[in-house]
C-alpha positions as CSV (number, residue, x, y, z in Angstrom):
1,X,-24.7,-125.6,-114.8
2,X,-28.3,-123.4,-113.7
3,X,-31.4,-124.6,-115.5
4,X,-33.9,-122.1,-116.2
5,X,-37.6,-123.2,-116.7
6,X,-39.7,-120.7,-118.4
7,X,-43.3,-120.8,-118.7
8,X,-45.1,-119.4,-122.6
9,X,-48.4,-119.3,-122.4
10,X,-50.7,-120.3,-125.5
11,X,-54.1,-119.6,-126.5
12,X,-56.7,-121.3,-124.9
13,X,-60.3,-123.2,-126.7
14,X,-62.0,-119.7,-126.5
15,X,-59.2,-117.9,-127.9
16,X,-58.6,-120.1,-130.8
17,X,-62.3,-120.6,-131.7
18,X,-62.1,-116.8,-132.4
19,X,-59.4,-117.1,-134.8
20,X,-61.0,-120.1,-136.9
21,X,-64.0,-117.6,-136.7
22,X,-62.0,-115.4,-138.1
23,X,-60.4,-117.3,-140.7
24,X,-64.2,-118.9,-141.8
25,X,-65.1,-115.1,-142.2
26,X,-62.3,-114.1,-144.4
27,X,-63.0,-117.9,-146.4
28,X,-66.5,-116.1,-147.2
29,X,-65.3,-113.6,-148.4
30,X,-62.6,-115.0,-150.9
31,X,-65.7,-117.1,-152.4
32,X,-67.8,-113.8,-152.8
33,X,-64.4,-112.0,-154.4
34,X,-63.1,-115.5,-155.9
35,X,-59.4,-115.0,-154.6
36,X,-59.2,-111.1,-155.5
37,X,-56.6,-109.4,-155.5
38,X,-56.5,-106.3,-152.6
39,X,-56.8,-104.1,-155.5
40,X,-60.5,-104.4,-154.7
41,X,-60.3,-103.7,-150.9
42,X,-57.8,-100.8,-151.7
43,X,-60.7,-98.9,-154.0
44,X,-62.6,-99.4,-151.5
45,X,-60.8,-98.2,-148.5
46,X,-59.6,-94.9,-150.5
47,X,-63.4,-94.0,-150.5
48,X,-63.5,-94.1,-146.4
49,X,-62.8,-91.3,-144.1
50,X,-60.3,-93.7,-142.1
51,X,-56.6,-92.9,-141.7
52,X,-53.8,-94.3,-143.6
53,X,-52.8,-96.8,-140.6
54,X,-56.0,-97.8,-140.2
55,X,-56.1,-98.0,-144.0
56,X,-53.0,-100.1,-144.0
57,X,-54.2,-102.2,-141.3
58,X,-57.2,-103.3,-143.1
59,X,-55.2,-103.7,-146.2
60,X,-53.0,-106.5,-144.6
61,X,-55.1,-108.3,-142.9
62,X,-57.3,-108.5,-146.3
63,X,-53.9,-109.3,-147.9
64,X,-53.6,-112.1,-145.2
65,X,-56.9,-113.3,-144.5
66,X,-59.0,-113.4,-147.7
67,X,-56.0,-113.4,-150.2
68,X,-53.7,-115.5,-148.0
69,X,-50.6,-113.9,-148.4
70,X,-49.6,-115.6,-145.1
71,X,-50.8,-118.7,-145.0
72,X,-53.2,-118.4,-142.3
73,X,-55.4,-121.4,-143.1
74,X,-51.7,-123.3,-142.7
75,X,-50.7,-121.6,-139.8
76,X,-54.0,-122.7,-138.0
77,X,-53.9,-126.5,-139.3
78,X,-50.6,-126.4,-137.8
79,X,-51.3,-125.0,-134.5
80,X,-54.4,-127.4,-133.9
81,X,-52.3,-130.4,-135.1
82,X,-49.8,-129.5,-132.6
83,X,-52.4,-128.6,-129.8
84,X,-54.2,-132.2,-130.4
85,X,-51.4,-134.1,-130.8
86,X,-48.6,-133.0,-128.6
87,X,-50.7,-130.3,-125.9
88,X,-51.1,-131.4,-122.1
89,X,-54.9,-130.0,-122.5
90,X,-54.8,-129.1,-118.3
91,X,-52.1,-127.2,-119.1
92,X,-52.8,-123.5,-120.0
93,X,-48.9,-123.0,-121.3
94,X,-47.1,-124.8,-123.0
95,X,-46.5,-128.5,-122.1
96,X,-46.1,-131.8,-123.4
97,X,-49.3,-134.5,-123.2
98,X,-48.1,-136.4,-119.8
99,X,-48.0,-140.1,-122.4
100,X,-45.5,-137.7,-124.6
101,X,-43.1,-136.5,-122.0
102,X,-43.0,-140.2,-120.0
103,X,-41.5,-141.8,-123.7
104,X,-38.8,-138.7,-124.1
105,X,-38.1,-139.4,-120.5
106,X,-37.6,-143.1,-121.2
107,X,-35.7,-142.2,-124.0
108,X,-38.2,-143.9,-126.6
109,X,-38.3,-141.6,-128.9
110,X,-34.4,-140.5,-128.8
111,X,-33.9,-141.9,-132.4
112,X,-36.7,-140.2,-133.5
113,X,-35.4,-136.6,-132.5
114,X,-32.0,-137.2,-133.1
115,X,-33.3,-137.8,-137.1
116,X,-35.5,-134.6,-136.9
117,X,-32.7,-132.8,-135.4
118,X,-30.2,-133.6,-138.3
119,X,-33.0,-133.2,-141.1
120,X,-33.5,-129.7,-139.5
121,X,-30.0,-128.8,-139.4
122,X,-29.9,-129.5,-142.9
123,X,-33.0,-128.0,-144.7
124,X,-31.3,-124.8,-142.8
125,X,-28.2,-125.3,-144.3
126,X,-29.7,-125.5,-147.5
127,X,-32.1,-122.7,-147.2
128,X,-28.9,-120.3,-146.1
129,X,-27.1,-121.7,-149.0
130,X,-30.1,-120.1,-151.4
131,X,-29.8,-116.5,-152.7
132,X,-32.4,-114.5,-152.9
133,X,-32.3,-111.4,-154.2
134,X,-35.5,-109.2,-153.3
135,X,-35.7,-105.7,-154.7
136,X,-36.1,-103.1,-151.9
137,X,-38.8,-100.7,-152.0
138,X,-39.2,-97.9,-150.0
139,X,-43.2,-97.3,-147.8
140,X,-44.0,-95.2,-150.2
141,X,-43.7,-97.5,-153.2
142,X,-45.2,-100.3,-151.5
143,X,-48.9,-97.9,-150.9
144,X,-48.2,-96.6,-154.3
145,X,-48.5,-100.3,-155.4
146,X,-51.3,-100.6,-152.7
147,X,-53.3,-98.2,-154.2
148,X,-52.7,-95.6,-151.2
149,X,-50.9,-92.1,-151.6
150,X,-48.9,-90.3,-148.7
């Protein structure tokens, strides 16, 4: 059998201190708007001179950011929770804390993965046993409902 070790890279202190910048910013802005709708943004961006990407572009990340359409603010709980509690912080890619990898070497915390592994395997099963039927819109139904024309 051949082992292959790859390396990921993440984001380092800098980098993510820009995000949570970015994610206080757009948390000013919902307070000003109080949770708007991009109904607002999209008025306003149909009154620029910019180009319907950059339109769209500015659009979603309003959608994302201030109305949180993506859970953002989730996304970057998560990822600190994981870098704090499970990050080797001299490590620049992705690695487990040294005291982390020594007990899944030992094999301390087999019982605990095993579980997580089987709950996983599970919640999957059941989320592929859901149907969900979406309606399918075409790009040019989607701006339409954005307030953008073609």
């Amino acid at each position: 059998m051949t082992v292959h070790t790859i390396k990921q890279c993440r984001p380092d202190q800098k980098e993510t201190e820009y995000f949570w910048k970015l994610f206080h910013a757009a948390q000013r802005n919902d307070a000003r708007w109080h949770g708007s709708e991009s109904s607002i943004i999209a008025d306003e961006l149909s009154r620029t001179d910019l180009d319907r990407n950059q339109k769209l572009f500015l659009l979603r990340a309003w959608q994302v950011l201030v109305d949180d359409k993506g859970g953002f603010g989730r996304f970057m709980g998560a990822f600190d929770t994981y870098v704090y509690n499970m990050q080797d912080p001299d490590d620049d890619c992705v690695a487990w804390k040294p005291e982390l990898s020594k007990l899944l070497c030992d094999g301390q915390l087999l019982d605990v993965v095993i579980d997580a592994y089987q709950s996983a395997r599970q919640r999957i099963a059941e989320l592929e046993a859901r149907t969900v039927n979406l309606p399918k819109r075409s790009v040019g139904e989607v701006m339409h409902m954005s307030g953008f024309s073609r």
